[in-house]
C-alpha positions as CSV (number, residue, x, y, z in Angstrom):
1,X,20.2,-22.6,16.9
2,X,22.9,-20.9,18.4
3,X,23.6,-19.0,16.0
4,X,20.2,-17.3,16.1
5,X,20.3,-16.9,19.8
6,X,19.2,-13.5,20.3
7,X,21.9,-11.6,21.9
8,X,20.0,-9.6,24.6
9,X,18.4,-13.0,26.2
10,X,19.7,-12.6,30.0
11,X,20.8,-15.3,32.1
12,X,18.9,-16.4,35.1
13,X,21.8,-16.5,38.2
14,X,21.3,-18.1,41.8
15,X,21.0,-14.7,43.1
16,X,17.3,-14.6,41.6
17,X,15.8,-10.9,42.3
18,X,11.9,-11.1,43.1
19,X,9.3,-11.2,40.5
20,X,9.8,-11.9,36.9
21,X,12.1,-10.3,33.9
22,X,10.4,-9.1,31.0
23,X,11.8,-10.3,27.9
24,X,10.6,-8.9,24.1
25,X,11.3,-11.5,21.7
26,X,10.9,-10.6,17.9
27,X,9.3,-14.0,16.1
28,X,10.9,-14.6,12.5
29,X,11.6,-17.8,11.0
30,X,14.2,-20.0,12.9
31,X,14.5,-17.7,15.5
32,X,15.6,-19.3,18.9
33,X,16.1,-18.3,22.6
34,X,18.3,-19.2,25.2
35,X,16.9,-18.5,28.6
36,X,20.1,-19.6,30.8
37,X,20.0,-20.6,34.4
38,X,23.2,-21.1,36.9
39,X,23.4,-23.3,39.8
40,X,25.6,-24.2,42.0
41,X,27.2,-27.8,43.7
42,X,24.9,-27.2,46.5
43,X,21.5,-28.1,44.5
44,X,19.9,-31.5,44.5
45,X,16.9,-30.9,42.6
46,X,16.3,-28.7,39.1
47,X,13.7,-28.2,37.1
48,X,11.8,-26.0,34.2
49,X,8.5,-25.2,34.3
50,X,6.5,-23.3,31.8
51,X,3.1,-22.2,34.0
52,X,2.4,-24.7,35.5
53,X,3.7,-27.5,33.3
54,X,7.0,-29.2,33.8
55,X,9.4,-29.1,31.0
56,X,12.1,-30.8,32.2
57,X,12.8,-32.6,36.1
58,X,16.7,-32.8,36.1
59,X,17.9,-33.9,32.8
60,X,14.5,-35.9,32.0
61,X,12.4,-34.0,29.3
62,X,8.7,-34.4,30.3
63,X,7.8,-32.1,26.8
64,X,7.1,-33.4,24.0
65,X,7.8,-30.3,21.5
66,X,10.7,-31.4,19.8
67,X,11.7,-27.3,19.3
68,X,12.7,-27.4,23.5
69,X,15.9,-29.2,24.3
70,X,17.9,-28.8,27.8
71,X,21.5,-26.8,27.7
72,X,24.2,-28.1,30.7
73,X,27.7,-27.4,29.3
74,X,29.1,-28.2,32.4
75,X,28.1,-29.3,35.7
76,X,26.8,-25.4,36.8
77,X,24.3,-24.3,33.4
78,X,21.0,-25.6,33.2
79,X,19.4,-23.3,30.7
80,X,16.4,-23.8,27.8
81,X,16.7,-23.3,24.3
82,X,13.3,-22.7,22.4
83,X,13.6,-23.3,18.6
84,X,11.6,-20.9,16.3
85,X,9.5,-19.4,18.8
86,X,6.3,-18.6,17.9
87,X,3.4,-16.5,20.2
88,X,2.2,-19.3,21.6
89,X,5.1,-19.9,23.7
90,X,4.7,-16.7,25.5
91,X,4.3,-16.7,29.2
92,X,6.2,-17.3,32.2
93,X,9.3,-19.9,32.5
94,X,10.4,-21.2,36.1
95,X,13.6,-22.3,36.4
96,X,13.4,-24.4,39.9
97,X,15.9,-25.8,42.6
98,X,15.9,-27.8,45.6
99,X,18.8,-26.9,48.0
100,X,19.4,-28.3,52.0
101,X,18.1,-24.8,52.6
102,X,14.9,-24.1,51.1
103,X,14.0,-24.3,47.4
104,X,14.3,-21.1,45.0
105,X,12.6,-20.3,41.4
106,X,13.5,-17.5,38.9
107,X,11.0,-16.8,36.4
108,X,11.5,-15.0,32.5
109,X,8.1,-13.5,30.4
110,X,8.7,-14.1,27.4
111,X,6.6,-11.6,25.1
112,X,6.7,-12.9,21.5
113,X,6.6,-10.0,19.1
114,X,5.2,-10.5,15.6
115,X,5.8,-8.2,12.6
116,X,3.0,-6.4,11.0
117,X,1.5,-8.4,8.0
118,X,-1.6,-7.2,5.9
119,X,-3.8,-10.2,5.3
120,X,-6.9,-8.4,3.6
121,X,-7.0,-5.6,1.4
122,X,-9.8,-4.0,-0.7
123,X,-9.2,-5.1,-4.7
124,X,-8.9,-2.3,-7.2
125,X,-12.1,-0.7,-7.9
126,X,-14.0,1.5,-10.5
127,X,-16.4,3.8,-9.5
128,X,-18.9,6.5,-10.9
129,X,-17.7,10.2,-9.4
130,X,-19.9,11.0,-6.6
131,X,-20.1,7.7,-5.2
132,X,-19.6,7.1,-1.6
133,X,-16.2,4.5,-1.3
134,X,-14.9,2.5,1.5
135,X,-12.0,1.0,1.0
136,X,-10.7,-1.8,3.6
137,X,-7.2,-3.0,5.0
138,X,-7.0,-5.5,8.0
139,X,-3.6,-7.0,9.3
140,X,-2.6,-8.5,12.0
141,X,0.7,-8.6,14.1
142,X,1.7,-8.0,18.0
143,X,0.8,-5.7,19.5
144,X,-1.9,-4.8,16.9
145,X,-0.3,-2.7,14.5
146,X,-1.3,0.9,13.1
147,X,-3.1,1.2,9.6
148,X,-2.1,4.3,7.7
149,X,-3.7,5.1,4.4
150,X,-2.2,7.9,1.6
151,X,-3.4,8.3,-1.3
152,X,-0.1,8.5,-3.8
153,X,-0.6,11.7,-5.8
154,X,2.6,14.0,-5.8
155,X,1.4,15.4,-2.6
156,X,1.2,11.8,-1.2
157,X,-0.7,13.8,1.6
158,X,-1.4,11.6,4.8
159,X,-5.6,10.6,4.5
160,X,-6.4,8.4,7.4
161,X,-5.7,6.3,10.4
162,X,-7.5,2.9,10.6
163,X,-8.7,-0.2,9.0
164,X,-11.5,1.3,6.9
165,X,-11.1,4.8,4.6
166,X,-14.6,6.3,3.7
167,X,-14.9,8.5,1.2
168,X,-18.1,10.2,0.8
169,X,-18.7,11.4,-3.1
170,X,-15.2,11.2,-4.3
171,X,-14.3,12.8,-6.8
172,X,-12.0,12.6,-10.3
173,X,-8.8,14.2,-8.2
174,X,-9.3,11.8,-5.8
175,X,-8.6,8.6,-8.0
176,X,-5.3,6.5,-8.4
177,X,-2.9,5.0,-6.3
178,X,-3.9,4.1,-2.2
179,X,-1.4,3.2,-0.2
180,X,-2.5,1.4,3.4
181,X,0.8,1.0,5.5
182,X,0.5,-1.7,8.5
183,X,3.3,-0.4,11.1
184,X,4.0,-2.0,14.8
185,X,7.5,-1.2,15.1
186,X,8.9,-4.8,15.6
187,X,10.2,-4.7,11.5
188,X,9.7,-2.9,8.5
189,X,5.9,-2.0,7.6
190,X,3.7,-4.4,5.4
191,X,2.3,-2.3,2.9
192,X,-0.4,-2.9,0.1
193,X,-1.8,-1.1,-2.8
194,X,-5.0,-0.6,-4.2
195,X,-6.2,1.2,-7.2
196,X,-9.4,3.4,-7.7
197,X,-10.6,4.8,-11.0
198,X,-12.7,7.0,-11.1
199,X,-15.3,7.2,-14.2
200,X,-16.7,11.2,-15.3
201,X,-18.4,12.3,-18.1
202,X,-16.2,14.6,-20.7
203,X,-15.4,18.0,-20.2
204,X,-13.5,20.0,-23.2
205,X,-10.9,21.3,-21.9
206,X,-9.0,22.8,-24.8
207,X,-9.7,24.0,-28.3
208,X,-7.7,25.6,-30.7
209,X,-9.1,27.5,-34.4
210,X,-7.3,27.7,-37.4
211,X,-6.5,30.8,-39.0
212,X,-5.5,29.1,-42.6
213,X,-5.7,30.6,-46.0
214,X,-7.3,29.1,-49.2
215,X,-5.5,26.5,-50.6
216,X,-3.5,25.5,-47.5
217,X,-4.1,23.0,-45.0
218,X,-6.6,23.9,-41.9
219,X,-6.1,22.3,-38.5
220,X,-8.5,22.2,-36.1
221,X,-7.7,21.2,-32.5
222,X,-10.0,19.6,-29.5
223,X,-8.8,17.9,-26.3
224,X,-11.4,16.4,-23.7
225,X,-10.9,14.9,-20.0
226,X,-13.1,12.3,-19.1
227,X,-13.2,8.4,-17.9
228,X,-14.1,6.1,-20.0
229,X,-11.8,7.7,-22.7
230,X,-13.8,10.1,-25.0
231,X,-15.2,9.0,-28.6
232,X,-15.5,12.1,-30.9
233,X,-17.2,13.6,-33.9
234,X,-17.2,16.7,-35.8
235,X,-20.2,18.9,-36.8
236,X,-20.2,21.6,-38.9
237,X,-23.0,24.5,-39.1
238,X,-25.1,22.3,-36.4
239,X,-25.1,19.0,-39.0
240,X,-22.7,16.2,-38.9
241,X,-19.5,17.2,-40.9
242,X,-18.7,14.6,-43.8
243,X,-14.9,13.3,-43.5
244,X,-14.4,14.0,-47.2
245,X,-11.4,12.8,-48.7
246,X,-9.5,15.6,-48.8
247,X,-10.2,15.4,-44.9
248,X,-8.8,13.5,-42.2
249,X,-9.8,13.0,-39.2
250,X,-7.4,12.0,-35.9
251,X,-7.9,10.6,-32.9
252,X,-5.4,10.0,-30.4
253,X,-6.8,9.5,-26.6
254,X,-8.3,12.3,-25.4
255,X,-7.2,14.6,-27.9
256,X,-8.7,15.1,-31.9
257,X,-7.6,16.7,-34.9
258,X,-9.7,17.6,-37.7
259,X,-7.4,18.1,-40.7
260,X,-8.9,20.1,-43.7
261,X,-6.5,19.8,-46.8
262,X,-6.9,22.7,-49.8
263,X,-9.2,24.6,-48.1
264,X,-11.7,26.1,-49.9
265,X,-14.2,29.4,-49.4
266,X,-16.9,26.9,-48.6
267,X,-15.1,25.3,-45.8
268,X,-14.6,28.2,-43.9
269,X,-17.3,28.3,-40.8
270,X,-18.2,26.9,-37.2
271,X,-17.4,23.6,-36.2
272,X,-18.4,21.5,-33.3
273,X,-16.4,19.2,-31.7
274,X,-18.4,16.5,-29.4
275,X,-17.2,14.3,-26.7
276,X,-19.0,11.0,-25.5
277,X,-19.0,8.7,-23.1
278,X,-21.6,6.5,-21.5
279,X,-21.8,9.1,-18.9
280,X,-22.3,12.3,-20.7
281,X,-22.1,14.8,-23.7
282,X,-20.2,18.2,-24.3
283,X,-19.3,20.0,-26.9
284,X,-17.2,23.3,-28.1
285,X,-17.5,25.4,-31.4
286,X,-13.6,26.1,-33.3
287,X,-13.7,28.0,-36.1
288,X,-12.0,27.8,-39.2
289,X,-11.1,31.2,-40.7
290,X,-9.8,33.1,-43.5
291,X,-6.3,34.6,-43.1
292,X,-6.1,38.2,-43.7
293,X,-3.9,38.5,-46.5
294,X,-3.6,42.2,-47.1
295,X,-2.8,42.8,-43.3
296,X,-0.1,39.9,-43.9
297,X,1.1,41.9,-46.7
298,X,0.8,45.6,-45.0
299,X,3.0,44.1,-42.0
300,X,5.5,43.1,-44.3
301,X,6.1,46.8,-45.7
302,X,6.0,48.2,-41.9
């Protein structure tokens, strides 16, 4: 134990000053303390006392927590070692004396500080956009820690102070990574994560025609944003367009390609690319175009 006796753990003398010294103690895991008291030849009687309860009367120990033991190197100390305190040995110690005189006490207040630790957290959640969300973080520690909550977007912008974050119709920039922070200054902050997804129907975002001429290979592009992923499907002249097979179609995420090989006079036209997911429809018209070969041509001989 002495070699976790925290450093700053002050000695009680015979010249005891009036009223008690207050002592912050950080608790960790084998963490003791030394509270030391002097005497001198003149004493008859010592003893500790935490409140009202005798610890020890001389050198008898009337505890029975193994984690106190008495300290006398020598015939002047007469101090108490606590093993691995924990709160519940906070409060006031009396270290007692009997002289011919009249008898003296000293006391020490130990206040046992605890690190911050989260002990409930929301789980990760999927929700509809729109939906009102409350997401939870409880810890405890002394004194109470501070909840902090961000949510971790490159902004990592600071959202709220407490154990409970509303948010009232969230929306699809609003999902991802939250951070809730438990911080009480007595060690590093316990921190927790939770995730939130955020389901929308699809919007098309992008789409790109193809200017291709006959006999070449036409490429149609269409890129959607939605949660659940998209599924998609090609229409062309307001009926569904038949993957031939001198057509391929390509899906990758949120993104399709409609690839029409040897193009042909008939396959020029509208198409419509259509999004889906259990939460909605959209759809976008590309076209696929005849190249203008004698402007191609003109340019050339400019």
């Amino acid at each position: 134990c002495a070699a976790h006796t925290l450093s700053h753990t002050p000695a009680l003398i015979m010249s005891f000053v009036s009223g008690p010294v207050w002592i912050r103690v950080i608790i960790t895991q084998a963490v003791c303390v030394s509270v030391r008291c002097y005497v001198d030849d003149k004493v008859s009687k010592v003893a500790w006392l935490n409140r009202s309860n005798i610890i020890f009367a001389g050198e008898d120990k009337w505890s029975l927590d193994p984690r106190v033991e008495l300290v006398t190197q020598g015939q002047l100390e007469y101090s108490l070692r606590i093993q691995k305190v924990d709160v519940f040995d906070e409060g006031p110690y009396t270290c007692s004396i009997q002289t011919k005189q009249q008898p003296k006490t000293s006391q020490v207040y130990l206040i046992v500080q605890v690190p911050p630790v989260i002990y409930k957290v929301s789980d990760d959640i999927t929700v509809n956009e729109g939906s009102n969300v409350t997401l939870t973080c409880l810890a405890s520690g002394r004194p109470d820690p501070s909840i902090t909550w961000r949510l971790l977007n490159p902004s990592a912008e600071a959202l709220d102070v407490g154990e409970y974050l509303e948010i009232s119709g969230i929306v699809r920039s609003q999902a991802g990574r939250y951070e809730c922070k438990a911080s009480n200054d007595v060690s590093t902050p316990d921190v927790k994560y939770v995730n939130v997804v955020v389901n929308y129907p699809p919007y098309i975002k992008e789409v790109r025609s193809s200017e291709t001429p006959v006999g070449q290979t036409g490429v149609l592009h269409c890129e959607a944003s939605a949660v659940p992923q998209p599924e998609f499907e090609w229409y062309r002249d307001e009926r569904r367009s038949l993957i031939y097979s001198n057509n391929d179609l390509s899906i990758s995420g949120s993104r399709t390609l409609l690839v029409v090989a040897n193009v042909t006079e008939d396959d020029y036209g509208n198409y419509t690319c259509v999004a889906t997911n259990r939460l909605g429809i959209h759809n976008a018209s590309v076209f696929l175009y005849k190249q203008n070969q004698l402007l191609k041509i003109g340019d050339i001989y400019t």
